[in-house]
C-alpha positions, 0 to 999 in steps of 0.5 A: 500500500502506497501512503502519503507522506503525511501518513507515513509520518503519522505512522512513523510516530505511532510506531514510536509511541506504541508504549507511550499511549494511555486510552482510559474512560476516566481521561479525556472520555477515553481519548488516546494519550500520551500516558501519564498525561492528558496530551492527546495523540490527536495534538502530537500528530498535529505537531508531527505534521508541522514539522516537531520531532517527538523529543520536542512533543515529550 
């Protein structure tokens, strides 16, 4: 499968994060997270698209 370089991006990331992310009712409704915050993953690939590096983000 052929992605954009966006998605190869947002992939890159989530391979990354695998072991960083928190999903939990009782944090933000259940929204993915950095775990141990309330940083949701929907803003680190916002930021990862505008050009931060992970090390910036965390």
């Amino acid at each position: 499968m052929d992605y954009t370089e966006d998605q190869q991006i947002i992939l890159d990331a989530i391979y990354q994060l695998k072991n960083s992310i928190d999903i939990s009712p009782d944090i933000r409704g259940g929204e993915p997270v950095l775990k141990g915050t309330r940083y949701p993953l929907s803003r680190v690939f916002a930021e990862i698209i505008e050009g931060k590096s992970i090390k910036e983000i965390s």
